[in-house]
DRENPA-3360 file (N, C-alpha, C; in nm, 2 decimals, always signed):
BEGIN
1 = XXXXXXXX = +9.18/+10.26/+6.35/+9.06/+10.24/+6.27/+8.95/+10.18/+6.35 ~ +8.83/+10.25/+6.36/+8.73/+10.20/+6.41/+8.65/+10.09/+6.35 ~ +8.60/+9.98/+6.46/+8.54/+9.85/+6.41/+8.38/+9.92/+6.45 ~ +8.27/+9.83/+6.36/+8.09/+9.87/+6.38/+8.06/+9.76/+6.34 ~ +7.96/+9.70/+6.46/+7.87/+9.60/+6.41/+7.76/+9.66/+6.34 ~ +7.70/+9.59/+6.22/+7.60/+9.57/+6.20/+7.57/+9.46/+6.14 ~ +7.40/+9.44/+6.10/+7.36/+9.34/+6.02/+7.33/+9.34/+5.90 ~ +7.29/+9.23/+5.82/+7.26/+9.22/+5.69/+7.14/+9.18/+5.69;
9 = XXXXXXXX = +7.04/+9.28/+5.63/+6.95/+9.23/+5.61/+6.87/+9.12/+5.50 ~ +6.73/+9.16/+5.50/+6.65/+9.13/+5.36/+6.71/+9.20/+5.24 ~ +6.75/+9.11/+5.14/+6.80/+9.17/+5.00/+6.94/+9.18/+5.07 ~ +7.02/+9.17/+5.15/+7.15/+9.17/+5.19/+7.18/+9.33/+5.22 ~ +7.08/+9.40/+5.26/+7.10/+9.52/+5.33/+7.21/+9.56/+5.41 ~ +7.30/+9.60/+5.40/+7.34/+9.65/+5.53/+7.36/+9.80/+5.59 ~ +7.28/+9.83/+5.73/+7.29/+9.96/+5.78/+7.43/+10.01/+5.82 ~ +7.46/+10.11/+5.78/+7.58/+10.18/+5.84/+7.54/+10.31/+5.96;
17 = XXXXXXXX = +7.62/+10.34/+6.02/+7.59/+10.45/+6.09/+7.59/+10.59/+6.01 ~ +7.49/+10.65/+6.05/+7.51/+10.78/+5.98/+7.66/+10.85/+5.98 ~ +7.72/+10.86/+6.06/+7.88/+10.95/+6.06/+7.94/+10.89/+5.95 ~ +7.93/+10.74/+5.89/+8.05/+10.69/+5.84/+7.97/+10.69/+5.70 ~ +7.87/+10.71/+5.71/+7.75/+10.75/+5.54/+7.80/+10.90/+5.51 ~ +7.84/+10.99/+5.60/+7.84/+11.14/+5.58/+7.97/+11.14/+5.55 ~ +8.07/+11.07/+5.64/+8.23/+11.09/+5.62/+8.30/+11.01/+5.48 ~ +8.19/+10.95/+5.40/+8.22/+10.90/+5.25/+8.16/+10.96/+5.16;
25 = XXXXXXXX = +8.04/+11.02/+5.22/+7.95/+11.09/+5.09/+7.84/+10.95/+5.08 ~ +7.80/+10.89/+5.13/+7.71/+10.76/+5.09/+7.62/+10.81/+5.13 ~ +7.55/+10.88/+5.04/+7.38/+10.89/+5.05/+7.33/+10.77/+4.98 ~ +7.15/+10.81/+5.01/+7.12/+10.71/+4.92/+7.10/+10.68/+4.77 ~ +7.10/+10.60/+4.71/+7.11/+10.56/+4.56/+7.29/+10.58/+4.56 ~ +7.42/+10.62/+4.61/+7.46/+10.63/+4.59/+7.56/+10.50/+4.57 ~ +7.64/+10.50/+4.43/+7.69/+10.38/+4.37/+7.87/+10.37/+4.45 ~ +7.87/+10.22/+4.50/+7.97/+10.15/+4.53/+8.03/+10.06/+4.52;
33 = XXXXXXXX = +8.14/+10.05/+4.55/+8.26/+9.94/+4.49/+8.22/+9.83/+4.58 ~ +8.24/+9.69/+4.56/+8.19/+9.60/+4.66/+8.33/+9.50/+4.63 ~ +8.42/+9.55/+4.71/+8.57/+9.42/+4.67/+8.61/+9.29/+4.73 ~ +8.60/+9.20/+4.71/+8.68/+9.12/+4.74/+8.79/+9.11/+4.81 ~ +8.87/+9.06/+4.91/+9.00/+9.09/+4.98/+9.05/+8.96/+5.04 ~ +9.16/+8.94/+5.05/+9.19/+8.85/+5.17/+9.11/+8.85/+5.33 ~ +9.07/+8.79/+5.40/+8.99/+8.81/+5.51/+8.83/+8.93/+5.50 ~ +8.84/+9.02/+5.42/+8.74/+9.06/+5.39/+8.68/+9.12/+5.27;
41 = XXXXXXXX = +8.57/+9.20/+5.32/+8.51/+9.30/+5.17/+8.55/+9.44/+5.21 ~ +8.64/+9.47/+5.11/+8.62/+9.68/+5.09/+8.52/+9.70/+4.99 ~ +8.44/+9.80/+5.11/+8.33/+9.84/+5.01/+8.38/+10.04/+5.03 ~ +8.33/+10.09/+4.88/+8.44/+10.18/+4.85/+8.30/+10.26/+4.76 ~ +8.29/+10.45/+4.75/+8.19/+10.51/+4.67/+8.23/+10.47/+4.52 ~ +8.12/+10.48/+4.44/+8.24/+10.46/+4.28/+8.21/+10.60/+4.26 ~ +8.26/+10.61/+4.12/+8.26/+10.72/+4.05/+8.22/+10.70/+3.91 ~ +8.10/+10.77/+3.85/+8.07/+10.72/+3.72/+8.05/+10.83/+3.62;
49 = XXXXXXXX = +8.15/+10.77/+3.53/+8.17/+10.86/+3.44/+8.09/+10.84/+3.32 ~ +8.01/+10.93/+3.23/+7.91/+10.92/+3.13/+8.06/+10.89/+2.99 ~ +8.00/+10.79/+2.92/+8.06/+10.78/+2.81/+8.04/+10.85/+2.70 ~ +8.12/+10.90/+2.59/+8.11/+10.96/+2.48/+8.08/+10.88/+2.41 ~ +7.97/+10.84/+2.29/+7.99/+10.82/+2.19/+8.02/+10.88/+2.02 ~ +8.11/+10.84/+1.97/+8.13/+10.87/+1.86/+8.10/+10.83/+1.72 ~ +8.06/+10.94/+1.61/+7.96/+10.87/+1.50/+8.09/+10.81/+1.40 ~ +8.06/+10.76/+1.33/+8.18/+10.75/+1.22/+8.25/+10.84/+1.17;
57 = XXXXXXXX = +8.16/+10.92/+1.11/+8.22/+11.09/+1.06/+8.30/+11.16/+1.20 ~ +8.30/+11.14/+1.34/+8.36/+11.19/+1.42/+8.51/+11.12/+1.46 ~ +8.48/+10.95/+1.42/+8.61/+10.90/+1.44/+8.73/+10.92/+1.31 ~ +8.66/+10.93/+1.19/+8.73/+10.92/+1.07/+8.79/+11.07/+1.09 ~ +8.74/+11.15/+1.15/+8.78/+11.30/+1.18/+8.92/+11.24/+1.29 ~ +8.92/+11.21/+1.36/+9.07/+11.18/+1.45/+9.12/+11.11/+1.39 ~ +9.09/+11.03/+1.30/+9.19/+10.93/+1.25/+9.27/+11.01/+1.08 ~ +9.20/+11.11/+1.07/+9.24/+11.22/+0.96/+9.36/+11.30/+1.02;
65 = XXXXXXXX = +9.28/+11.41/+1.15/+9.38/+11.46/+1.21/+9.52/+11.44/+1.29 ~ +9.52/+11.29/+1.29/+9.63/+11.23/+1.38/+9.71/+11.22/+1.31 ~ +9.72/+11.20/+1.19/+9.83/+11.19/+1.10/+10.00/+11.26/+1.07 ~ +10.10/+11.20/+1.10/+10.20/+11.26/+1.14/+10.26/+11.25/+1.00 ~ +10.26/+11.21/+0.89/+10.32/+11.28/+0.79/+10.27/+11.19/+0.69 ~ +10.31/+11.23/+0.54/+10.17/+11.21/+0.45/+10.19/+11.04/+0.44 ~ +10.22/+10.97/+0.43/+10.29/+10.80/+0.42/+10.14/+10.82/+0.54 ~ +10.15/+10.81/+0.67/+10.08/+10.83/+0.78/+9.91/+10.90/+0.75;
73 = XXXXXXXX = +9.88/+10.96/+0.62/+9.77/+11.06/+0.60/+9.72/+10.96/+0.49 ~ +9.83/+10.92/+0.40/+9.73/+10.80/+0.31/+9.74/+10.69/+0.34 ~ +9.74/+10.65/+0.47/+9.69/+10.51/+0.56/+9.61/+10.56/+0.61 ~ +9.57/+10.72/+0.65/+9.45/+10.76/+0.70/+9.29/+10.73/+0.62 ~ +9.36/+10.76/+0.50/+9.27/+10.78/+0.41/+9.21/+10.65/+0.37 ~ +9.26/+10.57/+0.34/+9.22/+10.46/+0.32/+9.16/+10.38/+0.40 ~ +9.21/+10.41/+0.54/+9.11/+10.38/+0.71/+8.99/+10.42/+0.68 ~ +8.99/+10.53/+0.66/+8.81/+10.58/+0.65/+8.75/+10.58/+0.52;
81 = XXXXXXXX = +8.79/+10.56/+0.40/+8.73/+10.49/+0.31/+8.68/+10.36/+0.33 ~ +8.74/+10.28/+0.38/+8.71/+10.10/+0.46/+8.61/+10.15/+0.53 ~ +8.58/+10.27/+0.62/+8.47/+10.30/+0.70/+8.35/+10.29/+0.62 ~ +8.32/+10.31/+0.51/+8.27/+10.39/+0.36/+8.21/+10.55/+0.36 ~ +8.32/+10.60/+0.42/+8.26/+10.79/+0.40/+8.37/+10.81/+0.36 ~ +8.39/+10.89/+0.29/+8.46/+11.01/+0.17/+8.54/+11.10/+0.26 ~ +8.70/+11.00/+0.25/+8.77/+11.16/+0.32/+8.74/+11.27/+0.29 ~ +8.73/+11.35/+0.19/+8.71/+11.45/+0.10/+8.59/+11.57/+0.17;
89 = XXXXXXXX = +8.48/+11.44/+0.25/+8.30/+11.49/+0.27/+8.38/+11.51/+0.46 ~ +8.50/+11.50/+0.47/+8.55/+11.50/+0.62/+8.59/+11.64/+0.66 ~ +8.58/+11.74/+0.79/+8.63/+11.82/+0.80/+8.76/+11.79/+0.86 ~ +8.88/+11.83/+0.82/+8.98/+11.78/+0.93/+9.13/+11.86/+0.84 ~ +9.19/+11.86/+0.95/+9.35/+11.97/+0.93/+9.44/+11.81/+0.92 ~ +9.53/+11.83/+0.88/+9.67/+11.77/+0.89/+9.81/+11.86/+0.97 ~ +9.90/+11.79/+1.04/+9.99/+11.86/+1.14/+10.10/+11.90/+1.04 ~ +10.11/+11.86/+0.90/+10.21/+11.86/+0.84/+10.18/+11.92/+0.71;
97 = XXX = +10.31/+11.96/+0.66/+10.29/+12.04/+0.50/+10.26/+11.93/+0.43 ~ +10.17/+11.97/+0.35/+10.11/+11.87/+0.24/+10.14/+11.90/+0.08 ~ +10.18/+12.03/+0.10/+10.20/+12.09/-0.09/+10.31/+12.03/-0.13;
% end
């Protein structure tokens, strides 16, 4: 493993050499891990994942279709009633025979 000096600048800059920017992918603006360690810091690219949000009517929808049998579908139901929307106004399948 190769050792590089550099410095730390203003704002706590620090330059890397270009080969070890190219051989991680660290362009600029690009986001990294900054760790903690015994004797030193690993610093590491992150990876950022965009989060989903979900509305109520989208969660009361998985909490409908998750249902593994009816005991399981009318604890559903009553979950998203406590939400206050209307299983009924919900689109969603069940995995199980219901008749």
């Amino acid at each position: 493993m190769r050792q590089i000096t550099s410095r730390v600048g203003k704002r706590g800059v620090i330059v890397m050499p270009a080969g070890v920017r190219e051989r991680y992918g660290l362009d600029e603006g690009t986001m990294v891990i900054v760790e903690e360690q015994d004797g030193g810091i690993l610093l590491r690219p992150a990876v950022a994942v965009p989060v989903e949000v979900y509305t109520p009517q989208r969660r009361a929808e998985f909490i409908l279709n998750n249902a593994v049998d009816e005991e399981d579908y009318q604890k559903a139901v009553l979950a998203v009633r406590e939400m206050g929307l209307d299983p009924a106004g919900i689109d969603h399948q069940t995995q199980f025979d219901r008749t």
